[in-house]
VOFI-478077 format. One line per 3 residues: number of its first residue (from 1); their letters; for each residue x, y, z of N, C-alpha, C. Coordinates in Angstrom, 2 decimals. Atoms other than C-alpha are relative to their C-alpha. Example, Ala and Ser with C-alpha at 12.3 -4.5 7.8 and 13.67 -1.06 7.14 Angstrom:
1) as) 0.89/-1.19/0.00/12.30/-4.50/7.80/0.90/1.20/0.00; -0.82/-1.19/-0.06/13.67/-1.06/7.14/-0.77/1.09/0.73
This chain:
1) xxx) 1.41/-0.06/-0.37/51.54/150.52/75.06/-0.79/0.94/-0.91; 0.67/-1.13/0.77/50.97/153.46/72.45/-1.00/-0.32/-1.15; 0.28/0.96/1.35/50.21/150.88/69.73/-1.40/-0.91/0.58
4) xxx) 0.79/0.41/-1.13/47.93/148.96/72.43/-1.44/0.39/0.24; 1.12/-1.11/-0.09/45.93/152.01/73.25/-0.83/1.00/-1.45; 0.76/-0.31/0.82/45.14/152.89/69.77/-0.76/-0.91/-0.67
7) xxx) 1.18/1.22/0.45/43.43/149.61/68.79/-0.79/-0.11/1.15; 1.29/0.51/-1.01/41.50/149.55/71.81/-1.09/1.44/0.04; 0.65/-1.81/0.48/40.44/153.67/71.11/-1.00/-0.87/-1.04
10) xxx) 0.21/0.57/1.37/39.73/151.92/67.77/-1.34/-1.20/-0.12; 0.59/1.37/-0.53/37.62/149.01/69.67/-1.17/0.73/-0.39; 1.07/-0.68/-0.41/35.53/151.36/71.22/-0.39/1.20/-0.62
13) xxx) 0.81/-0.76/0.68/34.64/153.33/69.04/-1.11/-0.77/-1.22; 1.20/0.75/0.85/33.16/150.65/66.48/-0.62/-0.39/1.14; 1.50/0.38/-0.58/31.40/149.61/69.39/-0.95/1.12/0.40
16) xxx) 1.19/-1.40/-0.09/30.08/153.07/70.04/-0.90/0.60/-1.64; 0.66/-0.19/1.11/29.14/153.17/66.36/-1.22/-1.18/-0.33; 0.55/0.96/-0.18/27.25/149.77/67.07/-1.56/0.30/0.74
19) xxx) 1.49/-0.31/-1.22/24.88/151.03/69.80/-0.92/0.91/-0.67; 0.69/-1.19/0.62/23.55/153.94/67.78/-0.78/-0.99/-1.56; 0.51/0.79/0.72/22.35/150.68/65.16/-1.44/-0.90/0.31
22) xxx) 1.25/0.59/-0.55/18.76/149.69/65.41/-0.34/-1.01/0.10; -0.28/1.54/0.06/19.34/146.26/64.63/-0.04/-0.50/1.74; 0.00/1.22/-0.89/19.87/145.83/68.24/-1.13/0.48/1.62
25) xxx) 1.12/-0.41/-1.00/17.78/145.79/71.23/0.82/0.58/1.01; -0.67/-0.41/-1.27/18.08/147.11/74.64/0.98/-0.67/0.48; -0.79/0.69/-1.19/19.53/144.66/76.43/1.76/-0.40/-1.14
28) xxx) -1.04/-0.46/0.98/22.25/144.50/73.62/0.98/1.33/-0.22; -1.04/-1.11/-0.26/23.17/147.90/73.55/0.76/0.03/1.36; -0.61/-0.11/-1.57/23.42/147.89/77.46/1.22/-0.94/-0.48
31) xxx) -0.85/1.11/0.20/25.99/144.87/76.74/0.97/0.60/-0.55; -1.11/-0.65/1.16/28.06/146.64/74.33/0.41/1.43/0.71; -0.22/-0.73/-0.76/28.15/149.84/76.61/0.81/-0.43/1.23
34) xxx) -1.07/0.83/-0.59/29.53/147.55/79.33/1.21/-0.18/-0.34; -0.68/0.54/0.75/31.83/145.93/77.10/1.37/1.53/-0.08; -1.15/-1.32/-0.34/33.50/149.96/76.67/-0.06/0.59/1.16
37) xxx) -0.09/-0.16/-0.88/33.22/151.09/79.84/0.96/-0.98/0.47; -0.82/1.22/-0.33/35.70/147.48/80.79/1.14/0.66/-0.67; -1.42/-0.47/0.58/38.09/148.90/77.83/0.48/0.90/0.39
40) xxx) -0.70/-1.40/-0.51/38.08/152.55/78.66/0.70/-0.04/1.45; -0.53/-0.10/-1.03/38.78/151.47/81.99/1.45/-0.76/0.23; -1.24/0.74/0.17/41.49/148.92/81.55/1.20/0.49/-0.89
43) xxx) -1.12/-0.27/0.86/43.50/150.76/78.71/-0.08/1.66/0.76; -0.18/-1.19/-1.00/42.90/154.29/80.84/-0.30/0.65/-1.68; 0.30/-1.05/0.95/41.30/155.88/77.79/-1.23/0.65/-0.23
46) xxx) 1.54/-0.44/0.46/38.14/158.01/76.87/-0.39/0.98/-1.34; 0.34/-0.48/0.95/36.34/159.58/74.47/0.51/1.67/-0.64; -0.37/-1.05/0.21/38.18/162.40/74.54/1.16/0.23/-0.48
49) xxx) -1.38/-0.06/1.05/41.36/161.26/73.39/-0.37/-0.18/-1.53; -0.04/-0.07/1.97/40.98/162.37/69.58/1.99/-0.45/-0.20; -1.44/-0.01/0.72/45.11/162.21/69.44/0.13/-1.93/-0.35
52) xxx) 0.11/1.25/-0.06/44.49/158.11/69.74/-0.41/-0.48/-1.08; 0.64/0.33/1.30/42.26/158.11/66.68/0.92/-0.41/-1.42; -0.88/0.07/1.43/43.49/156.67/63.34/-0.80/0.31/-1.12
55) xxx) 0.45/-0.67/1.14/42.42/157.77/59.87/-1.12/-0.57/-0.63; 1.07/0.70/0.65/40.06/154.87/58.79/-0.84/-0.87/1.16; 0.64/1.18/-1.09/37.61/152.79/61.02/0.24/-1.28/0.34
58) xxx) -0.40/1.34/-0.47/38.56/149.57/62.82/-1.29/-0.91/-1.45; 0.77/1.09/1.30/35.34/147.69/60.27/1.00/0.34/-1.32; -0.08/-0.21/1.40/36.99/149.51/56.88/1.49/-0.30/-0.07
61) xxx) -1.48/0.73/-0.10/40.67/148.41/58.25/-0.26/-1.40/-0.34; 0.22/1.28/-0.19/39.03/145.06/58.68/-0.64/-0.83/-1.50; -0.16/-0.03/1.47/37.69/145.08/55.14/0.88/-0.20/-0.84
64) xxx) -0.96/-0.39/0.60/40.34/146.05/53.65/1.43/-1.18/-0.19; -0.72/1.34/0.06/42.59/143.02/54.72/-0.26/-0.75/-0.39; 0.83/1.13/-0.07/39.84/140.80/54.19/0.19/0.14/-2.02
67) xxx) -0.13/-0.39/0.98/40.02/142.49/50.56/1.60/-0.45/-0.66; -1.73/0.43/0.62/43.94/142.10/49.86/0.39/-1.45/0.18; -0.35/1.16/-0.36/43.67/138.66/51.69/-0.30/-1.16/-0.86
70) xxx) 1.03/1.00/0.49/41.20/136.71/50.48/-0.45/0.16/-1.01; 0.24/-0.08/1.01/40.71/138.27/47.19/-1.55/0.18/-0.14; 1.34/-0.56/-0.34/37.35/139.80/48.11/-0.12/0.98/-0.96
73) xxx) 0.34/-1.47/0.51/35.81/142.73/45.88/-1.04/0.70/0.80; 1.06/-0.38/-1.02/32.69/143.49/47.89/-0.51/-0.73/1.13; 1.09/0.70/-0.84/30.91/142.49/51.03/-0.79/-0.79/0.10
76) xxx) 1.26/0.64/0.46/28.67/139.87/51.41/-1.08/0.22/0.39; 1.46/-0.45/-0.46/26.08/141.36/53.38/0.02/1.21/-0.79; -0.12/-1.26/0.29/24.66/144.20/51.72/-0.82/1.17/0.84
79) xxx) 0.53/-1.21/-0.88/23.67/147.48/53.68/-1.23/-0.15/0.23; 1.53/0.12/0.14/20.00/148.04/54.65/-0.61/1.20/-0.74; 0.33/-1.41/0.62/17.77/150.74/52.87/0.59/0.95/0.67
82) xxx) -0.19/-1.07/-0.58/18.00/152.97/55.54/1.49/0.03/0.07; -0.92/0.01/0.35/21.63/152.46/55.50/0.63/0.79/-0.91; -0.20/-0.33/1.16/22.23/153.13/51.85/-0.67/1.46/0.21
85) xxx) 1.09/-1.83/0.34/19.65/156.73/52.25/1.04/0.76/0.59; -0.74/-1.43/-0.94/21.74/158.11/54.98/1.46/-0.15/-0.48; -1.34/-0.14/0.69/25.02/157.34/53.42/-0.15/1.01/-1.00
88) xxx) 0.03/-1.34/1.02/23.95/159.41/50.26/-0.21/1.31/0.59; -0.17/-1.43/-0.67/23.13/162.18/52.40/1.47/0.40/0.57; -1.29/-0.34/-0.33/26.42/161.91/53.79/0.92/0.23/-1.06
91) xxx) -0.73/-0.68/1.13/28.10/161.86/50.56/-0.46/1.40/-0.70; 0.52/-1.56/0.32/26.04/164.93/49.13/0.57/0.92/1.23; -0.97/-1.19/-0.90/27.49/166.52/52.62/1.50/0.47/-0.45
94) xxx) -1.63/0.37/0.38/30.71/165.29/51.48/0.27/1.27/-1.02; 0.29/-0.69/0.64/30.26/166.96/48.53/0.04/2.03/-0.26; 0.58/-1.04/-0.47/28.89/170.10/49.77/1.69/1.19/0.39
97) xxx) -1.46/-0.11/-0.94/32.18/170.56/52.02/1.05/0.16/-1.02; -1.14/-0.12/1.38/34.37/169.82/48.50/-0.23/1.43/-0.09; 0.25/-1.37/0.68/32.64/173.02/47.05/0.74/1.26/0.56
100) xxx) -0.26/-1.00/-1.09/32.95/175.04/50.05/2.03/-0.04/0.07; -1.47/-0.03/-0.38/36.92/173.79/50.41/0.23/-0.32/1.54; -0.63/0.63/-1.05/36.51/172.09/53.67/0.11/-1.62/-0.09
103) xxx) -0.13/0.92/0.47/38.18/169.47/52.68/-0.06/-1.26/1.56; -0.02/0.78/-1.50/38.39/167.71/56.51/-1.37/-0.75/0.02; 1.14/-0.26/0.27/35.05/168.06/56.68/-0.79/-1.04/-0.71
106) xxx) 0.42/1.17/1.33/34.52/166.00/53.22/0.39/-1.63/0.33; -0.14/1.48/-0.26/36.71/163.10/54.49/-0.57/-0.56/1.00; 0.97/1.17/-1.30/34.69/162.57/57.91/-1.25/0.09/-0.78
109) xxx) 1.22/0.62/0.28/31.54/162.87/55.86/0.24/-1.22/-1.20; -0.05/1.24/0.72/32.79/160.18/52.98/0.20/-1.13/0.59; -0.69/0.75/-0.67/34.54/158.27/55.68/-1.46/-1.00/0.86
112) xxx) 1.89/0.60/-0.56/30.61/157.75/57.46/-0.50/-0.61/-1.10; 0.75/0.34/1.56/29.19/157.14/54.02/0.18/-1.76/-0.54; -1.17/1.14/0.17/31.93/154.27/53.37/-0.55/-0.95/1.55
115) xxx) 0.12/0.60/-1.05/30.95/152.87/57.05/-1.22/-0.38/0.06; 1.68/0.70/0.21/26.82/152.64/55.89/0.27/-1.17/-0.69; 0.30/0.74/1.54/27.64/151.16/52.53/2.06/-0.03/-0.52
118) xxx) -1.01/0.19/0.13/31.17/149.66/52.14/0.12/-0.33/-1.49; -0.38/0.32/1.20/30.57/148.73/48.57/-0.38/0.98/-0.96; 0.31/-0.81/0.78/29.73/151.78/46.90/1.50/0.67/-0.41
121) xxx) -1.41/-0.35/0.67/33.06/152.73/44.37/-0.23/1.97/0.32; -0.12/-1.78/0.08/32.30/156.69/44.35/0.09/0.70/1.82; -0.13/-0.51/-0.78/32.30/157.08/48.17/1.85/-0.07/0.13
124) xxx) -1.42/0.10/-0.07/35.85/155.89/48.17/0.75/1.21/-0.95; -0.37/-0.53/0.99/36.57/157.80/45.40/0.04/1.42/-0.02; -0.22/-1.60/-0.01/35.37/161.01/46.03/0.61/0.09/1.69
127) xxx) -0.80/0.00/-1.31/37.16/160.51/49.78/1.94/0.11/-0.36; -1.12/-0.28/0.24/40.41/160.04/47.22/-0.01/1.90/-0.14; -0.03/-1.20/0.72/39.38/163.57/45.60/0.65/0.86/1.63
130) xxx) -0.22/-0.82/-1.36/39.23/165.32/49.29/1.30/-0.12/0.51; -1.47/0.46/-0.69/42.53/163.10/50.68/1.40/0.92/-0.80; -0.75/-0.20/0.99/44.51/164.44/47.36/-0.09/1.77/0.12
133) xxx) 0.37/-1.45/-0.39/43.26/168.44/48.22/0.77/-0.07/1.17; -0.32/0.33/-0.99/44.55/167.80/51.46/1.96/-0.50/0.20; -1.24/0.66/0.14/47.97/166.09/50.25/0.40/-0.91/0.23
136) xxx) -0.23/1.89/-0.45/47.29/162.93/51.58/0.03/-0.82/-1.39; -0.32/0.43/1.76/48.61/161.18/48.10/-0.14/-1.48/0.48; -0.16/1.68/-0.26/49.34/157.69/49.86/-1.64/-0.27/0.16
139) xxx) 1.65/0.69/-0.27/45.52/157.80/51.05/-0.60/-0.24/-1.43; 0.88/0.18/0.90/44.16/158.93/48.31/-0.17/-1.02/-1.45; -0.07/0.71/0.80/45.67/156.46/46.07/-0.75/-1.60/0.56
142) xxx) 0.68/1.22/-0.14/44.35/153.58/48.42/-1.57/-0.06/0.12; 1.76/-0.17/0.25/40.82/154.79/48.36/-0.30/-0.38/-1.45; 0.29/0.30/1.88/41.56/154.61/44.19/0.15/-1.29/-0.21
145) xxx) -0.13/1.39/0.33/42.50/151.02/44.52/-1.51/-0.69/0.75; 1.06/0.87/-0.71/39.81/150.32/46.94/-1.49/0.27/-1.07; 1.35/-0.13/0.94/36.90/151.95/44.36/0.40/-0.78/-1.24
148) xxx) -0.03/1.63/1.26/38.73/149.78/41.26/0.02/-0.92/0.33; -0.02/1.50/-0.29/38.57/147.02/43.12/-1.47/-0.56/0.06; 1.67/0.25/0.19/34.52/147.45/43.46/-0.68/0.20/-1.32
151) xxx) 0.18/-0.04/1.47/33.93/148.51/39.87/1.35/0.21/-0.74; -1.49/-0.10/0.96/37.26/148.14/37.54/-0.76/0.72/-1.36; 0.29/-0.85/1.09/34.82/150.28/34.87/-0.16/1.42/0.57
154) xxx) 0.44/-1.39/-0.65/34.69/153.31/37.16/1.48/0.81/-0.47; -1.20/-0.94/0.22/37.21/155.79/35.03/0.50/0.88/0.81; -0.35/-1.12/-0.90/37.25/158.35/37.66/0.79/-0.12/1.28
157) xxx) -0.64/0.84/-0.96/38.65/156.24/40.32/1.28/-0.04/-0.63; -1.69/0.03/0.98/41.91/155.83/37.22/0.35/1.33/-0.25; -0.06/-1.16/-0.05/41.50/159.59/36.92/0.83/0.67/1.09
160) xxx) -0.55/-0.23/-1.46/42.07/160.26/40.39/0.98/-0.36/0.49; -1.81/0.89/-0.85/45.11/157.92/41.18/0.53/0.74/-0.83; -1.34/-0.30/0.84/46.76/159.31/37.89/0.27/1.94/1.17
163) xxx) 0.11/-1.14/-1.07/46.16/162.83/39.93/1.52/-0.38/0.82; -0.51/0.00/-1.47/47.58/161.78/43.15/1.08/-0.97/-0.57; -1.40/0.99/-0.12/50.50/159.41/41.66/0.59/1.25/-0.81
166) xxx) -0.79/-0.78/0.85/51.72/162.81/39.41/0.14/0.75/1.41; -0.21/-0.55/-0.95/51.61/164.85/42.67/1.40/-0.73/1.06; -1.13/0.68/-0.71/53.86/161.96/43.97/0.94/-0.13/-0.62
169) xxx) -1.38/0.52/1.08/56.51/162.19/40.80/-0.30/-1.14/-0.26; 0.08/1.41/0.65/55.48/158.63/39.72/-0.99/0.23/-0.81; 0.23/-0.21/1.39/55.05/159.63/36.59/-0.39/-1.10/-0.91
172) xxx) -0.03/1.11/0.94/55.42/156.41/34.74/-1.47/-0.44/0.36; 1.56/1.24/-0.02/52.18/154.64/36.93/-1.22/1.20/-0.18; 1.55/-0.99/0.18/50.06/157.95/36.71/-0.47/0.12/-1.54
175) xxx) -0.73/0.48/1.47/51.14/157.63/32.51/-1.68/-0.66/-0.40; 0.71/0.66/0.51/49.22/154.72/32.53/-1.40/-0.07/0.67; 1.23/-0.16/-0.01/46.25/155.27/34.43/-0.82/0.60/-0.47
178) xxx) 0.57/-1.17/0.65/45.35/158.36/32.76/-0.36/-0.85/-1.50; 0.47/0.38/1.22/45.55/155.93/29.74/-1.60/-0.91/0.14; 1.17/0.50/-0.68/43.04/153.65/31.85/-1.11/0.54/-0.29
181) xxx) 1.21/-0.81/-0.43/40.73/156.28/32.51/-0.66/0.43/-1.76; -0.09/-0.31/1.12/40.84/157.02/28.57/-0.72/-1.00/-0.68; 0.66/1.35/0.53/39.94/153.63/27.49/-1.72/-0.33/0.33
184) xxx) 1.72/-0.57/-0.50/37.12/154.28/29.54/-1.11/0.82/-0.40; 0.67/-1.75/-0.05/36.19/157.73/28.82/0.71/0.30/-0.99; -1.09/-0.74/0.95/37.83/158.42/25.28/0.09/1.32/-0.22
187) xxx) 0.35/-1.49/0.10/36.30/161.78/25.15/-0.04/1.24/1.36; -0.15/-1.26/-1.36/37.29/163.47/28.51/0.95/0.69/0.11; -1.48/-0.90/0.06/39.30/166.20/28.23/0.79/0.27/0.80
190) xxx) -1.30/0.06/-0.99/40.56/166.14/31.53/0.90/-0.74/0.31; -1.01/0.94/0.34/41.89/162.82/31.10/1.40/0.40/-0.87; -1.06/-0.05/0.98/43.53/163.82/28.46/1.51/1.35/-0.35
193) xxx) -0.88/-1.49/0.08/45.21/167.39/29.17/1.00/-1.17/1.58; -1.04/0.68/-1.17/46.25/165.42/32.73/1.32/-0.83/-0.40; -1.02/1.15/0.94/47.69/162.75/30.29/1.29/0.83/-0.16
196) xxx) -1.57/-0.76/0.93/50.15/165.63/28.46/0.54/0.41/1.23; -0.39/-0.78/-1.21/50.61/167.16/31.95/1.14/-1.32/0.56; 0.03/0.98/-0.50/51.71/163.72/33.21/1.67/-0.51/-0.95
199) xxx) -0.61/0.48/0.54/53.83/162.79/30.24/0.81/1.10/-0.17; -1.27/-1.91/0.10/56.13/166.72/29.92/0.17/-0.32/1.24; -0.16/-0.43/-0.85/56.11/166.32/33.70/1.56/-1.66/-0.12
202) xxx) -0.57/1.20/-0.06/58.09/162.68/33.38/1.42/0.82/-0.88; -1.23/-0.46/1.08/60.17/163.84/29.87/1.10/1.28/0.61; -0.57/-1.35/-0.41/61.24/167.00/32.22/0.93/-0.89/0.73
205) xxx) -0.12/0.72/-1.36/61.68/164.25/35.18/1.71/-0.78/-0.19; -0.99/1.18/0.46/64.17/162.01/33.00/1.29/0.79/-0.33; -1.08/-0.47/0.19/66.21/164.66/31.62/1.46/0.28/1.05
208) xxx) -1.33/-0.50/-0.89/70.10/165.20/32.92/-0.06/1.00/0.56; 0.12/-1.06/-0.35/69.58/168.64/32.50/-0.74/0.69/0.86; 1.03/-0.59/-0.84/68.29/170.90/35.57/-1.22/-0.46/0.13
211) xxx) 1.41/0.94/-0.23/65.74/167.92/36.06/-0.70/1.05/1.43; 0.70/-0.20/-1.24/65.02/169.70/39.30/-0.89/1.83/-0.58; 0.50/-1.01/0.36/64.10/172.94/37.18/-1.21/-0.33/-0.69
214) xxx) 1.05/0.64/0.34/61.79/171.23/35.15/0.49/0.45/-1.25; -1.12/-0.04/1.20/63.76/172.83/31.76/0.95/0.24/0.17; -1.67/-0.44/0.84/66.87/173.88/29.74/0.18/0.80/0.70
217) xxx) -0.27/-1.24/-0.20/67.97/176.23/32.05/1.67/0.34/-0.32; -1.59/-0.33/0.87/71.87/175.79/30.58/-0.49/0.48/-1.23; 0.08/-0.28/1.36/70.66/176.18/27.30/-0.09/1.66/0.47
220) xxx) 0.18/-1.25/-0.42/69.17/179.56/28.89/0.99/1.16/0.47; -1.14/-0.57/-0.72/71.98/180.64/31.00/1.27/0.29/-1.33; -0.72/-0.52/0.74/74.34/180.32/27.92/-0.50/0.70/-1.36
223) xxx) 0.44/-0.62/1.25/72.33/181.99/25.19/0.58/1.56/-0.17; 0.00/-1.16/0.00/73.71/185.27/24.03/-0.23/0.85/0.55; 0.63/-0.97/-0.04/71.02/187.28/24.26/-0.54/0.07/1.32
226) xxx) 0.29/-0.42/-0.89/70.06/186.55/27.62/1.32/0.41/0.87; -1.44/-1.26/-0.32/73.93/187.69/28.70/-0.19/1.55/-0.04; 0.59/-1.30/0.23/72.92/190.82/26.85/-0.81/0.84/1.31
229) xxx) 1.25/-0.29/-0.99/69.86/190.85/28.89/0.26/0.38/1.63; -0.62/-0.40/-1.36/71.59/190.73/32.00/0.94/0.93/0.49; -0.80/-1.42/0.06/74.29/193.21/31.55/-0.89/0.62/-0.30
232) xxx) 0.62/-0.93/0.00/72.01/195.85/30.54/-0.94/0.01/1.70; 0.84/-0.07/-1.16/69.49/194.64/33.32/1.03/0.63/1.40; -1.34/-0.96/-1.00/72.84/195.66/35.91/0.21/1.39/-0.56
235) xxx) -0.05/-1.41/0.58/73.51/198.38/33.97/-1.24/1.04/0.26; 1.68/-0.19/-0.26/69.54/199.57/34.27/0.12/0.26/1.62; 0.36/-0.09/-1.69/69.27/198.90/37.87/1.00/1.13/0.75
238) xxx) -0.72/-0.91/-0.96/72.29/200.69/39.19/0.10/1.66/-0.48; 0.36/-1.48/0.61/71.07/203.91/36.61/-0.96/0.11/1.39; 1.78/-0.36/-0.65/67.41/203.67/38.56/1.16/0.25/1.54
241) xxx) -0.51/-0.08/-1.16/69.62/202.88/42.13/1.26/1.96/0.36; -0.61/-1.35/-0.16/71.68/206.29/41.32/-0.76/0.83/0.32; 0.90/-1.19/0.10/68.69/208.40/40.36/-1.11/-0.12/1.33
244) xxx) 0.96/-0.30/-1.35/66.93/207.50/44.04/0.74/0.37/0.87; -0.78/-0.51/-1.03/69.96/208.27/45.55/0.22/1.80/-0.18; -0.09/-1.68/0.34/69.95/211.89/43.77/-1.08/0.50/0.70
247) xxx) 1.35/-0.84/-0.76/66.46/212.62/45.20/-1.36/-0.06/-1.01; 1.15/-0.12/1.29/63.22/213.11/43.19/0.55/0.90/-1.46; -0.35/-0.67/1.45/64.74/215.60/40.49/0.67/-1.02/-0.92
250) xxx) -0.67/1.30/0.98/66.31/212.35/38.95/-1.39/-0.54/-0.13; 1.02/0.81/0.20/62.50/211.17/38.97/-0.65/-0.25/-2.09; 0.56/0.20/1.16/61.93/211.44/34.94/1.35/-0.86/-0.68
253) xxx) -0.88/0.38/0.33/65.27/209.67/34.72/-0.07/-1.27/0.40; 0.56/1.42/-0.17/63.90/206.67/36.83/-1.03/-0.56/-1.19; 1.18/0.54/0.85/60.86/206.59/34.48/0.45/-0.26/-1.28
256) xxx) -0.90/0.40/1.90/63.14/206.48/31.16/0.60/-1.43/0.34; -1.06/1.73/-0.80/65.41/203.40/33.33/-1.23/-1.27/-0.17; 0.97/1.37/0.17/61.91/201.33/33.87/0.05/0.11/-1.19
259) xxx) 0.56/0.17/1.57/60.66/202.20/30.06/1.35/-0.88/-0.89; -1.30/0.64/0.74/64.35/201.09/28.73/0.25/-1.23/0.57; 0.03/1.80/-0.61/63.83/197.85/31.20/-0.99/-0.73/-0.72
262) xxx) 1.10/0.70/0.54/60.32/196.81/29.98/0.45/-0.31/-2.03; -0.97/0.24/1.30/62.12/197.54/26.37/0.63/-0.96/-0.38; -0.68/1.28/-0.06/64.46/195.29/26.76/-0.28/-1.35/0.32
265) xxx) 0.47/1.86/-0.06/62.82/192.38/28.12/-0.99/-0.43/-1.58; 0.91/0.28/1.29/60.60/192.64/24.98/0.95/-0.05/-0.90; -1.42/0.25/1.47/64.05/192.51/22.30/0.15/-1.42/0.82
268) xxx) -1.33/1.41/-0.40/65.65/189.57/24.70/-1.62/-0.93/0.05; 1.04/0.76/0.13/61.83/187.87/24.64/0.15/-0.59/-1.57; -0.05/0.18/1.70/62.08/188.18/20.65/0.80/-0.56/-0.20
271) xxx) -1.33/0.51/0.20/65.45/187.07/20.29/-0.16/-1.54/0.29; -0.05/1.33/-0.49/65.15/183.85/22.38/-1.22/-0.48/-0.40; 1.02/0.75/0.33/61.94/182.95/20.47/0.95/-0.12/-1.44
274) xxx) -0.86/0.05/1.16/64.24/183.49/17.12/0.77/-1.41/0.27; -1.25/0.82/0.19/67.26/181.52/18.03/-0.48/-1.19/0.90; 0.14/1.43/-0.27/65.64/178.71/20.39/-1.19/-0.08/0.66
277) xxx) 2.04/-0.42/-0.26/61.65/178.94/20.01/0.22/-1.72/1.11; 0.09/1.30/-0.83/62.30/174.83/21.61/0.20/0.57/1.65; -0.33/-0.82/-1.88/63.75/176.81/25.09/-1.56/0.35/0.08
280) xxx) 1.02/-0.78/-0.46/60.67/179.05/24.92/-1.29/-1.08/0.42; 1.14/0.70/-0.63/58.04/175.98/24.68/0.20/-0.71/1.06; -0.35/1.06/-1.47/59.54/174.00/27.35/-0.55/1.17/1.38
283) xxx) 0.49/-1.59/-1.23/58.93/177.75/29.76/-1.31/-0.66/0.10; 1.01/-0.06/0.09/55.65/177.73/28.14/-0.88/-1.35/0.80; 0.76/0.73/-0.14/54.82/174.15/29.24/0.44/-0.03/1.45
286) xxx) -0.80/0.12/-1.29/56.92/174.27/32.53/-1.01/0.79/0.98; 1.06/-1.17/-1.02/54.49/177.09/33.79/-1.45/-0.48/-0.17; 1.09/0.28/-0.09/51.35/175.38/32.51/-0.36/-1.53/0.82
289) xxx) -0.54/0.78/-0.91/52.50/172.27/34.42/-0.04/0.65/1.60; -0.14/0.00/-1.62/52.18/173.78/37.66/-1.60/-0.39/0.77; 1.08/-0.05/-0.18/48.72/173.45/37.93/-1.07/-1.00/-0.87
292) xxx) 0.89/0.38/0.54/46.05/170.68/37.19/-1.13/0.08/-0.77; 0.95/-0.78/0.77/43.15/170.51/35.32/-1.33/-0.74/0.55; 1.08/0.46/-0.89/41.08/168.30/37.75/-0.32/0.80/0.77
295) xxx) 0.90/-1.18/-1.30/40.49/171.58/40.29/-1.23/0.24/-0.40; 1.46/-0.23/-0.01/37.27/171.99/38.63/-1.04/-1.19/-0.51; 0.61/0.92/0.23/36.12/168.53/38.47/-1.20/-0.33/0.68
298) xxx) 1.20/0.48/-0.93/32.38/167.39/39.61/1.03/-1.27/0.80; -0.62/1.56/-1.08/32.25/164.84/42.59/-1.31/-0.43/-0.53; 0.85/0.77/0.12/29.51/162.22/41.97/-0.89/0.02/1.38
């Protein structure tokens, strides 16, 4: 019955989004008020069950099939002015909410926006940006199919999936959207840093080695100099661990132990750029890899 009671939640609520439409007259709304009052009473539900709610609206579910089914790109009715005005206000809320970092916030105001004006590519789109902040990766990639499916020249929509498909390890399809978005946009540098991000994150992905480290960490583990590095670093620590056990009069004997630590990491830094500068850029890219370069992207 759980399954039951959330399509009929689902009913009544597009019909409560119906009545608040000027299109219809009195005796219409009354009708449609009826109409939930019959459901809420027969499925034992009310407006107060939020846990019933699902993520997209019964119309943009209904879209959406009609879209994968029938090979639809847009709507055939199109919105009314007033429609289209108050949707942009809702996306500029949307918006607003990105800045701020309430990302919740952003997806019920894109999610309204999307429910004026079903064929506008950037409400979907910037609803991926918010879903993808959020961690919703599966959403936000079907909001990216649903805005290329309304304009297939909208780069930012190929931007955005490559995003949210590298967050998901599917490296290979984020690869090629980023090339998408490129073909589009040859000159966007975020395309294009995402791109290298995208393609080191894969080449890390494929390797045998400590794939789950993201580099060489054998190469690391057997190098000389970081052996060195580690005996002394034991050696070091259990000097400093003596001289706190002596009391403070060992205190200029701790401060020689750090200075002869920071020392040393600066010889075993040098060393392992000498004998395997390739170890060091893989670090270098492994750590600049943790972090995108879409966090400071406009929304439209």
């Amino acid at each position: 019955m759980a399954v039951e009671k959330r399509l009929a939640f689902a009913i009544v609520q597009f019909l409560r989004d119906q009545t608040h439409r000027s299109a219809l007259n009195s005796d219409e709304q009354e009708s449609l008020e009826v109409a939930i009052q019959c459901l809420e009473t027969t499925f034992k539900i009310g407006s107060s069950d939020c846990h019933l709610a699902v993520s997209q609206p019964l119309r943009e579910i209904f879209l959406n099939a009609l879209l994968k089914n029938d090979n639809l790109t847009v709507p055939e009715t199109s919105p009314s002015p007033e429609d289209i005005e108050r949707a942009e206000q809702l996306k500029n809320e949307g918006n607003n909410h990105m800045k701020e970092e309430n990302y919740r916030c952003a997806v019920e105001c894109y999610t309204k926006a999307i429910d004026l004006d079903l064929r506008n590519a950037v409400y979907y789109c910037n609803r991926a940006a918010a879903h993808s902040k959020l961690g919703n990766y599966t959403e936000a990639t079907g909001d990216c199919e649903r805005a290329i499916g309304i304009d297939p020249t909208y780069s930012k929509a190929y931007g955005r999936m490559g995003l949210a498909l590298t967050a998901m390890n599917k490296y290979p399809e984020a690869i090629s959207y980023f090339k998408k978005a490129l073909v589009l946009d040859p000159e966007n540098d975020t395309y294009k840093s995402n791109l290298k991000i995208a393609e080191q994150k894969h080449k890390e992905a494929s390797s045998p080695i400590a794939a789950g480290l993201g580099f060489d960490m054998a190469s690391l583990i057997n190098n000389p100099a970081f052996i060195s590095m580690v005996r002394l670093l034991v050696t070091l620590m259990s000097g400093m661990m003596s001289n706190a056990v002596r009391g403070p009069a060992a205190g200029v004997g701790g401060l020689s132990d750090i200075s002869s630590l920071i020392e040393a990491g600066q010889q075993f830094a040098q060393q392992i750029q000498q004998q395997n500068p390739e170890l060091i850029e893989q670090l270098r890219n492994h750590i600049r890899s943790r972090s995108f370069s879409g966090s400071a992207e406009e929304h439209s």
